[in-house]
C-alpha positions as CSV (number, residue, x, y, z in Angstrom):
1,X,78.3,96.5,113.5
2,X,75.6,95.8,110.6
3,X,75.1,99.6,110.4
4,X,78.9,100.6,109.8
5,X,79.5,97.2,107.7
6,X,76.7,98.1,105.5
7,X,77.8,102.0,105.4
8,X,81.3,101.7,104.2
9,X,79.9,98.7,101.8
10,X,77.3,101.5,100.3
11,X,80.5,104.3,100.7
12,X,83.1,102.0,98.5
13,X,80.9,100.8,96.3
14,X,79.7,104.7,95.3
15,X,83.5,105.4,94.9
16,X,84.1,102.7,92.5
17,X,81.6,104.1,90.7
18,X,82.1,107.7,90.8
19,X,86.0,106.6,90.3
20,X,84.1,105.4,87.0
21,X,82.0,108.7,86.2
22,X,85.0,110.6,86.5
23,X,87.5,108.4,84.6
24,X,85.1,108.7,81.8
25,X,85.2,112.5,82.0
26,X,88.5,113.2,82.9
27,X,89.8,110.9,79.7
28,X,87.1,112.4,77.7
29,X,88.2,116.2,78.1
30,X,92.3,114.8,78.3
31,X,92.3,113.3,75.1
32,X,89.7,115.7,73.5
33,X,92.9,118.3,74.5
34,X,95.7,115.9,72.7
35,X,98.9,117.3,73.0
36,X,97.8,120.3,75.7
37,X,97.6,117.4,77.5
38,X,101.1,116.3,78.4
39,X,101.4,113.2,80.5
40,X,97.9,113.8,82.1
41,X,96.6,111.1,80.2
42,X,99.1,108.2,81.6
43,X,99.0,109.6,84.9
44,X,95.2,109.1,85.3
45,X,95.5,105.9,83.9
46,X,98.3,105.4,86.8
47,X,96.4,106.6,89.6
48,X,93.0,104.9,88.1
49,X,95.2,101.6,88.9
50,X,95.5,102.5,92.4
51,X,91.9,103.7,93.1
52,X,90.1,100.8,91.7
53,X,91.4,98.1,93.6
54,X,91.1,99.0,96.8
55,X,87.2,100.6,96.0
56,X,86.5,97.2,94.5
57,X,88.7,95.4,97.3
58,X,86.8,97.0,100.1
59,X,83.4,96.8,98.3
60,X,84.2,92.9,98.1
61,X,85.6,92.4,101.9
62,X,82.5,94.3,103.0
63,X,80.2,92.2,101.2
64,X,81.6,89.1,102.4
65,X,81.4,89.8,106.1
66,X,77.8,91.0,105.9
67,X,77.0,87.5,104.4
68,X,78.6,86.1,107.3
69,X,77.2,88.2,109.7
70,X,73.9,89.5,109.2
71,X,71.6,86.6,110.1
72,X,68.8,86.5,106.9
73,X,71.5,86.9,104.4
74,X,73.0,84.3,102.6
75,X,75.2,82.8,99.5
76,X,72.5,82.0,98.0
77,X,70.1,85.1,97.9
78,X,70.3,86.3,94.3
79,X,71.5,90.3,94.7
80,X,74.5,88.4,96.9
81,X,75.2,86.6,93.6
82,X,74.5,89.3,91.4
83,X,77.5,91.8,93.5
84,X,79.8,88.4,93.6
85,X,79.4,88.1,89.9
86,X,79.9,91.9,89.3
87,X,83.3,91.5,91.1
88,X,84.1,88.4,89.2
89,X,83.1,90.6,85.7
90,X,84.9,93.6,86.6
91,X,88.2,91.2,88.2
92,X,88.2,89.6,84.7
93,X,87.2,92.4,82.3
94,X,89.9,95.0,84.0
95,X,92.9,92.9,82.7
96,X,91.9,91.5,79.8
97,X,90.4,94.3,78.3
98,X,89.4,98.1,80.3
99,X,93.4,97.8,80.2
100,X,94.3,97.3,76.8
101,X,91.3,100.1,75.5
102,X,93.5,102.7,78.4
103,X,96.5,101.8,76.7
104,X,94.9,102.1,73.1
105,X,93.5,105.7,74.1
106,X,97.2,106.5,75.6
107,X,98.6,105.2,72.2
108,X,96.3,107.6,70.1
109,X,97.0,110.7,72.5
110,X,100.7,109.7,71.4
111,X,99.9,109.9,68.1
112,X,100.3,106.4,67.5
113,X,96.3,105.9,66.5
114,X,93.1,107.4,65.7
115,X,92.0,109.4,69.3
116,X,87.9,109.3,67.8
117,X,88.2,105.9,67.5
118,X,90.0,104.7,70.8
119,X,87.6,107.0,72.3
120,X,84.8,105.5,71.4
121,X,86.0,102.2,72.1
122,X,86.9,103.9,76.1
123,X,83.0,104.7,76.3
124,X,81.6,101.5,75.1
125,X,83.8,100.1,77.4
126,X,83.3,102.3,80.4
127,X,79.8,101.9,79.8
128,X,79.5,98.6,79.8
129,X,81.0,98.2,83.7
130,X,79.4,101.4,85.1
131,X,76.4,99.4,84.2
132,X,77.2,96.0,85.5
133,X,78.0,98.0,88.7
134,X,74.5,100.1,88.5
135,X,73.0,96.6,88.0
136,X,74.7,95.5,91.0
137,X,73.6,98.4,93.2
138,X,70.0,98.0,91.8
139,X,69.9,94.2,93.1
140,X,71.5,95.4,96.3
141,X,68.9,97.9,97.0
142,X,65.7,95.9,95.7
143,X,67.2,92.8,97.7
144,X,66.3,91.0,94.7
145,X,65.2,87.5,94.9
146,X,65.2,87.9,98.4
């Protein structure tokens, strides 16, 4: 059970991030094409609302049940903290602002903005949670503090 628990952890938690990698790319090259473009841009941003959740979701649910059932593990072991407060950062940062920078860079594809700009605010963005979640994979793997 540890094995398959521990693969589809590992499997979800490489789509949320590949999700990531290619969000960045396929917005990059969308907007770079503006009008060419049509209503790729807010479709992406409409599927990128339905992948994410459940990547994250399952990545989460995973987690939690090999805390509870892989004996050395616990709450307390620092890389279970560090993916607990990765969740927490990406749960709070999505809403309050990865959303509003996607609807920024769909309001400059519009015309209704400057696209450099709100692309550059995307990749700072972006960047900042694909490394939160390279942290998180880096304290999974090192088992740190453990």
């Amino acid at each position: 059970m540890r094995d398959g628990l521990l693969t589809l952890h590992i499997l979800s938690a490489a789509a949320w991030i590949g999700g990531g990698l290619y969000s960045w790319y396929a917005f990059t090259h969308l907007v770079k094409a503006g009008g060419e473009a049509g209503d790729s841009v807010p479709m992406l941003a409409r599927t990128a609302d339905r992948y994410f959740g459940p990547a994250a979701g399952l990545t989460l649910l995973t987690g939690i049940i090999l805390v509870l059932t892989v004996d050395p593990w616990g709450w307390t072991d620092a890389f279970v903290l560090v993916g607990l407060g990765v969740f927490l950062f990406s749960a709070v940062w999505q809403p309050l602002v990865a959303n509003k920078v996607q609807k920024r860079l769909m309001g400059a594809v519009a015309g209704e903005g400057n696209t450099g700009q709100a692309l550059g605010v995307f990749h700072r963005s972006t960047a900042l949670e694909l490394a939160t979640l390279v942290f998180a994979v880096w304290a999974m793997v090192s088992k740190l503090g453990y």
